[in-house]
PAKE-958409 format. One line per field, with one value per residue (C-alpha): residue number from 0; chain; x, z negated, y; residue in three letters. Coordinates in steps of 0.5 Angstrom, whole numbers. Each point is the difference from the previous one (the first is absolute). Layout:
% PAKE-958409
pos: (NUM|...) .
unit: (A|...) .
X: (X|...) .
Z: (Z|...) .
Y: (Y|...) .
code: (ala|...) .
END
This chain:
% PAKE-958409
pos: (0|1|2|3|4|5|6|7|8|9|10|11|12|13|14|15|16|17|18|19|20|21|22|23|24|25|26|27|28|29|30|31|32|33|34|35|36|37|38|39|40|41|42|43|44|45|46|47|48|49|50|51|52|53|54|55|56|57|58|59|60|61|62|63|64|65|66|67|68|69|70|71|72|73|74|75|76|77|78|79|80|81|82|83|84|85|86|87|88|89|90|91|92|93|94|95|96|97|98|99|100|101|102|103|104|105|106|107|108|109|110|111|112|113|114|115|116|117|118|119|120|121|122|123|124|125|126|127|128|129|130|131|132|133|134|135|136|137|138|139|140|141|142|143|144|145|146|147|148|149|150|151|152|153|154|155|156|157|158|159|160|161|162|163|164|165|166|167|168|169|170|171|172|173|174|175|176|177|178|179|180|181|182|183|184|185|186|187|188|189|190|191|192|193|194|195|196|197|198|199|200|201|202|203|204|205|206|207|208|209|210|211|212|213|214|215|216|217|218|219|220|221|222|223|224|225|226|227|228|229|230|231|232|233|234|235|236|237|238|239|240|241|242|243|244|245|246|247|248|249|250|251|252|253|254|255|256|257|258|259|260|261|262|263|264|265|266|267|268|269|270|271|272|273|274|275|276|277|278|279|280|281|282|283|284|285|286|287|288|289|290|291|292|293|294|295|296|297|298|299|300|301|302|303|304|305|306|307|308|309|310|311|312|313|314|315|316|317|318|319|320|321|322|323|324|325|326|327|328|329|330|331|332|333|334|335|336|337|338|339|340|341|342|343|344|345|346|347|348|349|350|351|352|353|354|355|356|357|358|359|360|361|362|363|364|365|366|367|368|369|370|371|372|373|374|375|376|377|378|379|380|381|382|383|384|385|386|387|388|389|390|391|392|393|394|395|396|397|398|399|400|401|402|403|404|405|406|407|408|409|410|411|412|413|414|415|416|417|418|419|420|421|422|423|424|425|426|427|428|429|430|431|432|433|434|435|436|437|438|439|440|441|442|443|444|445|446|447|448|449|450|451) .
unit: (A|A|A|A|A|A|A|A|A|A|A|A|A|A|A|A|A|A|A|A|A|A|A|A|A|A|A|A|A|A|A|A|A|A|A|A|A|A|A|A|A|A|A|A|A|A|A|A|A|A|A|A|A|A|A|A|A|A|A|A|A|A|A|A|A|A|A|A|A|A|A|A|A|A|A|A|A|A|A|A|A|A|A|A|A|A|A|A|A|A|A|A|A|A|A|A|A|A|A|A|A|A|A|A|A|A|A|A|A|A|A|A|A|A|A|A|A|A|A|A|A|A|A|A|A|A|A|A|A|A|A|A|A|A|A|A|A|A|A|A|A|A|A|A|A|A|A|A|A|A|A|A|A|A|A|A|A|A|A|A|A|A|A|A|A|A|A|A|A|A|A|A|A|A|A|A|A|A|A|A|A|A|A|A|A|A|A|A|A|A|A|A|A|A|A|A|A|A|A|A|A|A|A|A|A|A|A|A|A|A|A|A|A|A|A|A|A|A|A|A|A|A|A|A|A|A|A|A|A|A|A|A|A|A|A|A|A|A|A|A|A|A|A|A|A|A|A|A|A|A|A|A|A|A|A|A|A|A|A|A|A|A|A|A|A|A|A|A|A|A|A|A|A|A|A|A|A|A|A|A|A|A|A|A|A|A|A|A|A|A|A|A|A|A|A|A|A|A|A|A|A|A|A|A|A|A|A|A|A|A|A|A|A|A|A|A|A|A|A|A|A|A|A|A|A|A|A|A|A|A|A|A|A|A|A|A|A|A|A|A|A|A|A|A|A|A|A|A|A|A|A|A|A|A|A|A|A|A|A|A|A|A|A|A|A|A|A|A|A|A|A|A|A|A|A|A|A|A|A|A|A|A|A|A|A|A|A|A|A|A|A|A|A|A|A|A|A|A|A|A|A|A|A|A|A|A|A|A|A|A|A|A|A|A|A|A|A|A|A|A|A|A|A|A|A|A|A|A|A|A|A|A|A|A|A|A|A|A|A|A|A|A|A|A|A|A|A|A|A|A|A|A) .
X: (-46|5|5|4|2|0|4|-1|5|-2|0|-3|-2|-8|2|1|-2|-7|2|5|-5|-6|5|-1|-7|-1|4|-3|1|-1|4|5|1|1|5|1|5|-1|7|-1|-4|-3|-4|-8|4|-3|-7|1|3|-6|-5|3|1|-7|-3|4|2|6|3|4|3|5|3|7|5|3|8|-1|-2|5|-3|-7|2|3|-7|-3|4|-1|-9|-1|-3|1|5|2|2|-1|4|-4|1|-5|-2|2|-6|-1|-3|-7|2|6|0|-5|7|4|-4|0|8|0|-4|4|7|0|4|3|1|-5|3|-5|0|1|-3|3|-5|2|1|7|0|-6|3|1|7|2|5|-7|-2|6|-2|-8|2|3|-4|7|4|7|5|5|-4|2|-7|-1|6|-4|-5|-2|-9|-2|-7|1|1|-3|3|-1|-1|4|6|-1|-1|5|7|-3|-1|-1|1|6|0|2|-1|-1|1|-1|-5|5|4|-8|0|7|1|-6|2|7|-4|0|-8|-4|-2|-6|-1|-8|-1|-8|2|2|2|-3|6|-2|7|-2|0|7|-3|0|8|3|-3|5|1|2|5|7|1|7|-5|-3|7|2|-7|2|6|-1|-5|4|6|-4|-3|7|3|-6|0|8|-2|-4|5|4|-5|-2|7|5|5|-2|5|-4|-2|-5|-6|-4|4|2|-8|0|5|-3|-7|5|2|-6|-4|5|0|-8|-2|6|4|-6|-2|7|-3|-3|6|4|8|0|-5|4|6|-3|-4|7|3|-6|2|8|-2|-3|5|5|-5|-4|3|2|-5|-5|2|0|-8|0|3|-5|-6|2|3|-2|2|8|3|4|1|-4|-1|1|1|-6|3|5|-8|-3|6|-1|-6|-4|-6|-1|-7|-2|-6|-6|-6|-5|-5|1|-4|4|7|0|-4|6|6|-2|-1|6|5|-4|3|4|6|3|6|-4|1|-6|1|-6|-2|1|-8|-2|4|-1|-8|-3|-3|7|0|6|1|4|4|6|1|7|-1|-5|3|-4|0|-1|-7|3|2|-1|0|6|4|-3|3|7|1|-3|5|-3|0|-7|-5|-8|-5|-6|-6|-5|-1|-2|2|6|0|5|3|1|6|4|-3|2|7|1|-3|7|-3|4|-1|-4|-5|0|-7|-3|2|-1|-8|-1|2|-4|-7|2|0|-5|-5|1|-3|-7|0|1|-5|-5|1|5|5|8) .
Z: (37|-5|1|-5|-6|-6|-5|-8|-6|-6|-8|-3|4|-3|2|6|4|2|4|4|1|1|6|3|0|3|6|7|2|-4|4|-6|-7|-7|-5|-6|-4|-8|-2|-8|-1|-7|1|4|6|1|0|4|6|-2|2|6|2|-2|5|5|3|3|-6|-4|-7|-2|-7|-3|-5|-1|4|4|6|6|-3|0|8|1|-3|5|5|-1|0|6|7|4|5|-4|-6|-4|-6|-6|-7|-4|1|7|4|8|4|3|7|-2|1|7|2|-2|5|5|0|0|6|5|-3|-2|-6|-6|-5|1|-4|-2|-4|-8|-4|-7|-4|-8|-4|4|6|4|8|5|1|6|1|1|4|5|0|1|7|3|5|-1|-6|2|-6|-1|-1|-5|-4|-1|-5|-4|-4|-4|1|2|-1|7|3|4|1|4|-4|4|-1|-7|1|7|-5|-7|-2|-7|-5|-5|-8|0|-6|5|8|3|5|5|0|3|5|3|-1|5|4|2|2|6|1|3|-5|1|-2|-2|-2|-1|-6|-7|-7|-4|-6|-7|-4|-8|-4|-3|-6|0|0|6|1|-1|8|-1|-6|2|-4|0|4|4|3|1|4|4|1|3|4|3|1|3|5|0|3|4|4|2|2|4|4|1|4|4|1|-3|-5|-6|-3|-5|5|4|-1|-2|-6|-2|-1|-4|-5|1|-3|-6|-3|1|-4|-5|-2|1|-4|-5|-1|0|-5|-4|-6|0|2|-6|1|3|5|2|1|4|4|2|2|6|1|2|3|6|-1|4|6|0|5|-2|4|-3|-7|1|3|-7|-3|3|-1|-7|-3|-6|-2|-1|6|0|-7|-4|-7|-4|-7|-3|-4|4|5|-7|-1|8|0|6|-6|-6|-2|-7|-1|-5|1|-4|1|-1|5|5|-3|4|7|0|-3|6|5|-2|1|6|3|7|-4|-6|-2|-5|-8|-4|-7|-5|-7|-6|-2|7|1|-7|2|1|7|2|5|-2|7|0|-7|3|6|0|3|-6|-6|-6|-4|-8|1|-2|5|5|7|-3|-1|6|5|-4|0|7|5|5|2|3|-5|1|-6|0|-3|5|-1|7|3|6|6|1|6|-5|-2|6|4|-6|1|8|-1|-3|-3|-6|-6|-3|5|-2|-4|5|6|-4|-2|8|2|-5|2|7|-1|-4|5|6|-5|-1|6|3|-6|4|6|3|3|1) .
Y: (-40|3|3|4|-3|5|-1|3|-3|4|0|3|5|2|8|-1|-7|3|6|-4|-6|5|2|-6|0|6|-2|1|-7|-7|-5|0|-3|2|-5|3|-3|1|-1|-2|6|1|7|1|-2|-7|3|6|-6|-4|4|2|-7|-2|5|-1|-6|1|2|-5|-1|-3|0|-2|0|7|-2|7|5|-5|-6|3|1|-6|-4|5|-2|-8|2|4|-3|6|3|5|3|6|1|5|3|0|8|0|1|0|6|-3|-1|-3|-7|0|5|-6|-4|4|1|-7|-2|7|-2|-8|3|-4|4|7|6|5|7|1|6|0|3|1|6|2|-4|2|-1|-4|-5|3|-6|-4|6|-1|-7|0|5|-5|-5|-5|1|-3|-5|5|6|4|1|-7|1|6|-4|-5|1|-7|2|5|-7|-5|-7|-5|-5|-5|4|-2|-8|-1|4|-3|8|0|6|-2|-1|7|6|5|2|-6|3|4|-7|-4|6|0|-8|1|5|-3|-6|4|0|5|6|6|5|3|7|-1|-7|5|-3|5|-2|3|3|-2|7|3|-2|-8|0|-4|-7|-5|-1|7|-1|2|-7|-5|-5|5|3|-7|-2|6|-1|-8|4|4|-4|-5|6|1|-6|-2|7|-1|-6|2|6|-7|-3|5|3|-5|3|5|4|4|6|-2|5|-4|-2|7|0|-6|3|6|-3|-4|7|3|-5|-2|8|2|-7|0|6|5|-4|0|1|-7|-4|-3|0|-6|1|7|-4|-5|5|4|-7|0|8|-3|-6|4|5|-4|0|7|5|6|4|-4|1|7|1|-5|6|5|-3|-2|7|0|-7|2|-5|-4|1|-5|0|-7|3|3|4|4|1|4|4|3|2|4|1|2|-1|2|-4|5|-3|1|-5|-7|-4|4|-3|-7|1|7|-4|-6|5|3|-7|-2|6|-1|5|-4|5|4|0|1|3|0|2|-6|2|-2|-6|-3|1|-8|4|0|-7|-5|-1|6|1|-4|4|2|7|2|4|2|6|4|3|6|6|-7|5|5|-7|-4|5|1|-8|0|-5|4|8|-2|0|-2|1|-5|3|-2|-8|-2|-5|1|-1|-5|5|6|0|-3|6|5|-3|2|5|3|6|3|-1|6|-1|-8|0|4|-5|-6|3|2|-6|-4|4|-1|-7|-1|5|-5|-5|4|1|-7|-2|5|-3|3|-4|3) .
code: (unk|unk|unk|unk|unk|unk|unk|unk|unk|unk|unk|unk|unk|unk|unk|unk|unk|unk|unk|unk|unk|unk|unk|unk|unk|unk|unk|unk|unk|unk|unk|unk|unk|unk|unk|unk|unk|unk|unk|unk|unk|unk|unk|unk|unk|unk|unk|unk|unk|unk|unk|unk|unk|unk|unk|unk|unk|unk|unk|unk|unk|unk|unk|unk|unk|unk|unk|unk|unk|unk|unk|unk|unk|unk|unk|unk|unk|unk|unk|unk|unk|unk|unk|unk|unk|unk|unk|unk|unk|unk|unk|unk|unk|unk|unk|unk|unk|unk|unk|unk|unk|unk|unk|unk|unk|unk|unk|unk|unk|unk|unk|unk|unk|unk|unk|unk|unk|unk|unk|unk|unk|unk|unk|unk|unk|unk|unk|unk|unk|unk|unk|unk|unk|unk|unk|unk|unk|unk|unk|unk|unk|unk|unk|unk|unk|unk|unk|unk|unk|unk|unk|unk|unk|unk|unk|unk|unk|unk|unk|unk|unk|unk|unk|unk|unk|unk|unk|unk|unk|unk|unk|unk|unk|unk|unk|unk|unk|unk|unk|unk|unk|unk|unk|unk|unk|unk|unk|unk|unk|unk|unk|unk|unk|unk|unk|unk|unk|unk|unk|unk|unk|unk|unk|unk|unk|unk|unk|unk|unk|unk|unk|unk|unk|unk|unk|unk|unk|unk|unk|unk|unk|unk|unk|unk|unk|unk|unk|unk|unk|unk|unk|unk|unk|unk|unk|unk|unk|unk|unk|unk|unk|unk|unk|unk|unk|unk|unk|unk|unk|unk|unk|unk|unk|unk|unk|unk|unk|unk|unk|unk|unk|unk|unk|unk|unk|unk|unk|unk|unk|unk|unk|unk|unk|unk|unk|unk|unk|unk|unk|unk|unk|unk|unk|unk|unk|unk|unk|unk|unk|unk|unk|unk|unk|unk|unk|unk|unk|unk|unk|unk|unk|unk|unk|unk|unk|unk|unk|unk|unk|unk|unk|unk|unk|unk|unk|unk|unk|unk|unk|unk|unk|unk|unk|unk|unk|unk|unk|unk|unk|unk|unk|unk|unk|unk|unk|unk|unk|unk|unk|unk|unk|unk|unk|unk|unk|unk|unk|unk|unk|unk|unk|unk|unk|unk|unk|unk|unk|unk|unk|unk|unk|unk|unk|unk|unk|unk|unk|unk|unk|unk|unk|unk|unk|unk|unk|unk|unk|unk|unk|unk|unk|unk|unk|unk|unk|unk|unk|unk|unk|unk|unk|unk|unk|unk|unk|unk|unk|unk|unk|unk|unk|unk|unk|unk|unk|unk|unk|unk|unk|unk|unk|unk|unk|unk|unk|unk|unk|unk|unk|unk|unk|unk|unk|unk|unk|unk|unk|unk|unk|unk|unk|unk|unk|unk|unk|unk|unk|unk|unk|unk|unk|unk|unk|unk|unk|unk|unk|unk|unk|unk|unk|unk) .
END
């Protein structure tokens, strides 16, 4: 008899779906089964899941009206017959033991949610998530740890399946973030958690290039998802410290560990992404920074600080304009090679340090191979051709200026280890290219097989 449900929601998924579902068959057990959800897809995905289906045949399709990846889930929910439930992306693929691991945490702990490893595999993140790592060490994993707050990989994760029906679990109408919601509304039923170092995610990380998907926007909609997220997490986690202990001033540890989570989140999925960000959706985002302002201790908000050097706290920009007179950077953008101009310039704005000024030349910018997306960037300035270099560093809003001549995408770390870096000035361009040939090292030789 099954025992594991694997859920699948995809659209349009052609590029992806057949590593995660080749994953899937090559399993070191076959007591589970596959329910691919095609969520409105137009593309070759109805095909690939086809075939799998027809070859195996505890592999099942279903197909919907496009209404998005937690409708998707919630179909899936609704279908599966079996005592738990694994969540997957389409791209994400399973290690080949990892579902026999699974079985075997079950049948040693009798757990009702199992929580394994996860190994980002992308062009910048290629490492395990060490706050899995915590949890998959330990045998029982108690509600209040604080690990459980640090992620929202719902595919690390096996649930019981009666969880789900017993509490009426379901994944919210939301735009995004609504997998860290599931796992704490099951985590604070008090059930009982294991972790299971053999069960790895291996999560595939998108390339630079493609741009943040639209879960990954720091969009209005977006922030306001987080923020009902993360005020739920919030409340129920005080509510928590109340049963347990009967009052809840705002002090107790494990708050300080939710505020800590809240500002984390809101400055690594929003403020690092400021460029994005429109006027109101800043506005919106400093009001969520105030309102946990008031629980947040100061000792705590000093290791946010710490942590966070580079970001300027607690000062937080809400005009775009004063943000673009302040650069750390000034990047004169001299590329040559107009292939190189979107996949760089996307690299360039997925960076995790967004005060930079980017000066380019008329010609360059005025070139149709310049992406639309990035014409009304507020931090861009555009200069004649002529003497472009001589007056770019005369105008320069920052005393650190870089030249862009080779069009290689970025890792996203550079330039925020560029900036703790607090190197001078003169030496800038050189510790600018070290650290892009450092970065971009790791990454051939992970590509090689060499893992950091």
């Amino acid at each position: 008899m099954n025992r594991l449900s694997v859920i699948i929601p995809v659209f349009n998924g052609e590029k992806y779906l057949e590593k995660t579902l080749e994953s899937m068959v090559t399993q070191t057990v076959e007591n589970f089964e596959v329910i691919i959800i095609d969520d409105g897809s137009d593309d070759s995905t109805p095909e690939i899941a086809k075939k799998y289906c027809d070859e195996y045949n505890d592999f099942f399709y279903i197909r919907q009206e496009h209404s998005g990846v937690y409708s998707a889930r919630n179909t899936g929910i609704e279908k599966a017959k079996c005592e738990y439930l694994l969540f997957l992306d389409c791209g994400d693929v399973l290690t080949d033991g990892s579902v026999e691991a699974v079985f075997k945490c079950s049948d040693e702990y009798d757990a009702d949610i199992i929580t394994g490893r996860c190994w980002k595999n992308g062009d910048i993140e290629y490492e395990y998530e060490k706050s899995l790592d915590i949890l998959a060490t330990q045998p029982e994993v108690k509600m209040l740890e604080s690990s459980l707050l640090q992620n929202g990989i719902i595919g690390a994760k096996a649930f019981r399946k009666k969880i789900f029906d017993l509490y009426n679990l379901r994944f919210l109408d939301l735009t995004a973030h609504c997998e860290l919601l599931i796992i704490m509304r099951a985590v604070y039923k008090g059930v009982k958690i294991s972790g299971c170092p053999e069960f790895i995610l291996e999560k595939t990380v998108k390339p630079i290039e493609d741009g943040f998907s639209r879960f990954e926007m720091p969009t209005k909609e977006n922030l306001e998802s987080a923020s009902y997220v993360i005020s739920e997490i919030f409340d129920m986690g005080r509510d928590i410290i109340r049963r347990e202990t009967g009052s809840c001033d705002g002090d107790e540890a494990y708050c300080q560990e939710i505020v800590y989570m809240a500002y984390k989140f809101y400055i690594d999925n929003f403020y690092r992404r400021y460029w994005y960000m429109d006027g109101e959706t800043i506005s919106l985002m400093k009001e969520e920074f105030e309102k946990y302002a008031k629980f947040v201790r100061p000792e705590r908000f000093r290791k946010l600080q710490e942590n966070n050097a580079d970001m300027r706290l607690p000062y937080i920009y809400t005009d775009k304009k004063e943000a673009a007179d302040e650069p750390e950077f000034t990047l004169l953008f001299d590329l040559n090679n107009e292939n190189e101009y979107r996949p760089f310039l996307r690299s360039l704005y997925a960076q995790t340090y967004p005060f930079f000024e980017l000066i380019i030349s008329d010609r360059r910018f005025s070139s149709p191979a310049f992406p639309d997306e990035f014409r009304k960037m507020e931090n861009i300035r555009v200069l004649p051709d002529k003497n472009f270099h001589t007056q770019a560093r005369r105008i320069a809003k920052s005393k650190n200026c870089i030249e862009i001549r080779n069009g290689k995408p970025l890792d996203i770390r550079t330039l925020r280890e560029t900036v703790l870096s607090k190197a001078p000035s003169f030496l800038i361009q050189y510790v600018f290219s070290q650290k892009r040939q450092a970065l971009g090292a790791k990454k051939t030789l992970k590509d090689k097989g060499l893992n950091f």
